[in-house]
C-alpha positions in Angstrom: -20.7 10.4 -8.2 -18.9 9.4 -4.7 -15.8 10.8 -3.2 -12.7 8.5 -3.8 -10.3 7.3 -1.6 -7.2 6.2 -3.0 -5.4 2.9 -1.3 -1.9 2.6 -1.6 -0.7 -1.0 -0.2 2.2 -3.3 -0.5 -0.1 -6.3 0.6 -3.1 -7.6 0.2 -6.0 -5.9 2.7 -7.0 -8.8 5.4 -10.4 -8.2 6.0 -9.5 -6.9 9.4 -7.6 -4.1 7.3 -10.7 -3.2 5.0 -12.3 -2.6 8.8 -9.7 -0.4 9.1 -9.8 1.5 6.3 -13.9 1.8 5.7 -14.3 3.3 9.8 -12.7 6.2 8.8 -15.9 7.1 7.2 -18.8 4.6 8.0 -21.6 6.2 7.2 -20.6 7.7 3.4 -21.1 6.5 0.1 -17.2 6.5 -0.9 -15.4 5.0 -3.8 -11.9 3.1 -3.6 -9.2 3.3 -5.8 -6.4 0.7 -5.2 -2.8 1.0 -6.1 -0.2 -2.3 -5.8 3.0 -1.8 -6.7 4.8 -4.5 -8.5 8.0 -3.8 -6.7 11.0 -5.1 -7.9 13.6 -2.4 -6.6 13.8 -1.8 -3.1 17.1 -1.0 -1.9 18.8 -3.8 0.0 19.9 -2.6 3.0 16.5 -1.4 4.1 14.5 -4.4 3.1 17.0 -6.7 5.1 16.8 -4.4 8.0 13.1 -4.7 7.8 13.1 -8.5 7.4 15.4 -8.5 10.8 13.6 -6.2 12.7 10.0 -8.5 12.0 12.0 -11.4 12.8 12.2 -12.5 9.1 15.3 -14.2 9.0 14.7 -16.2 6.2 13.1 -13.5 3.7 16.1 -11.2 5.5 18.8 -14.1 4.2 16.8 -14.4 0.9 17.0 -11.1 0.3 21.0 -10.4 1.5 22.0 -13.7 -0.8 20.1 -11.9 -4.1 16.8 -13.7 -3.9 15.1 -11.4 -6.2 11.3 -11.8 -7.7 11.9 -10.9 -11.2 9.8 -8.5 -12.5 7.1 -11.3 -13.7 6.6 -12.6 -10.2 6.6 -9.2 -8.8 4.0 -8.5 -11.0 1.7 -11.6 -10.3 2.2 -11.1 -6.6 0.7 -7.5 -7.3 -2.1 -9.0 -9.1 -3.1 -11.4 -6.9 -2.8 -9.4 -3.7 -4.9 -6.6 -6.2 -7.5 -9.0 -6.2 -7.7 -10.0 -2.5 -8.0 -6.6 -1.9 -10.6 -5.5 -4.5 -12.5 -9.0 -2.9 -12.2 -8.1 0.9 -13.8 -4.6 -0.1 -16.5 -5.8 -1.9 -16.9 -8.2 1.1 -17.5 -5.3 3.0 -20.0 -3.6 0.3 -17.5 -0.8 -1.1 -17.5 0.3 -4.2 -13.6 -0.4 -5.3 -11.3 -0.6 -9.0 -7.7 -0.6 -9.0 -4.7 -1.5 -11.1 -1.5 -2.7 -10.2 1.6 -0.1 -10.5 5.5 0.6 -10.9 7.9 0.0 -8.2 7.5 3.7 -7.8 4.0 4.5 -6.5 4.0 7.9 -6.5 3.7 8.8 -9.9 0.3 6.5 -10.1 -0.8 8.1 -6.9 -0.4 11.9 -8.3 -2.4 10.5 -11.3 -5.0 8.9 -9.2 -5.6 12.1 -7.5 -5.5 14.3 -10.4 -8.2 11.6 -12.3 -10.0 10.6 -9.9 -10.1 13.8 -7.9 -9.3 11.6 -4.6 -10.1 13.6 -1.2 -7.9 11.3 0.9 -5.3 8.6 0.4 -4.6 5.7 3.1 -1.3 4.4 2.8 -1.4 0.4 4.0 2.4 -0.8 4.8 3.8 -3.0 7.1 6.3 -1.3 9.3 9.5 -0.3 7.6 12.7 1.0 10.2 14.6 3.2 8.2 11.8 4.8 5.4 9.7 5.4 8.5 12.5 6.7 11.0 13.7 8.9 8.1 10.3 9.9 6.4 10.9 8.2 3.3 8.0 5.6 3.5 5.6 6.4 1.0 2.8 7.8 3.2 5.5 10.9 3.8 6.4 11.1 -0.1 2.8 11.4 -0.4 2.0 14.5 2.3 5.1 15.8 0.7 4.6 15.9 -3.1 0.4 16.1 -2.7 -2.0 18.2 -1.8 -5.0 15.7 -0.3 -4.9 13.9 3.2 -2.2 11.0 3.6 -3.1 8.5 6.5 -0.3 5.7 7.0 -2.0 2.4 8.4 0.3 -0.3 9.5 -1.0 -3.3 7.9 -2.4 -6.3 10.0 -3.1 -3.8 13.1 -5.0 -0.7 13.7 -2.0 1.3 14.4 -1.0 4.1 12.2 2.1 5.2 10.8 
């Protein structure tokens, strides 16, 4: 049985991402497990300051004036960015399930580990100012509740976290 490597992301993978993600280990036979969260509940103040600092005024605005998905579209964004994902890594010949999650990833990605017996997890996130200035993204939440390898990827580039 391979080694699994549990992928936590709040986006779909571009296939520029899955490059990303399968060079940490080329040459092994590895197994992907892929978490989404559906999320429905991020606090306000951050997600606005995240909007404004990308230069998102509109989602920023959208947000601020209570633009929320409700939890149906939350959860078909989920699915369908699931999908893409689970696609782009086939695309690239890895072996890859996953299920979409609650707004809260960490519980899924303590159960993923425990399951699955994951030896790494790669946390895919667009850059967030104030979880990542204060450690409160989820690739930190992650190194600080679990007991495998965290590596924070900022999604679209090949910078990390």
């Amino acid at each position: 049985m391979a080694d699994t490597i549990v992928v936590l992301t709040e986006d779909a993978l571009s296939p520029d991402d899955v490059t990303h993600v399968v060079a940490l280990h080329p040459d092994e036979d590895l197994a992907y497990r892929v978490l989404v969260p559906a999320d429905t509940e991020r606090p306000l103040l951050p997600w606005v300051l995240d909007s404004l600092s990308l230069g998102e005024l509109r989602v920023a605005w959208e947000r601020a004036t209570g633009h929320e998905p409700t939890a149906p579209q939350a959860k078909a964004t989920a699915e369908q960015q699931l999908r893409c994902t689970l696609d782009a890594l086939a695309a690239a010949g890895r072996q890859a399930t996953g299920i979409v999650v609650e707004d809260d990833p960490l519980p899924a990605l303590r159960a993923a580990v425990a399951e699955d017996g994951a030896r790494e997890i790669v946390v895919a996130t667009y850059p967030h100012l104030v979880e990542d200035t204060f450690h409160r993204d989820w690739a930190s939440r992650a190194r600080d509740a679990l007991r495998v390898p965290v590596l924070h990827l900022y999604l679209g580039t090949s910078e990390l976290g």
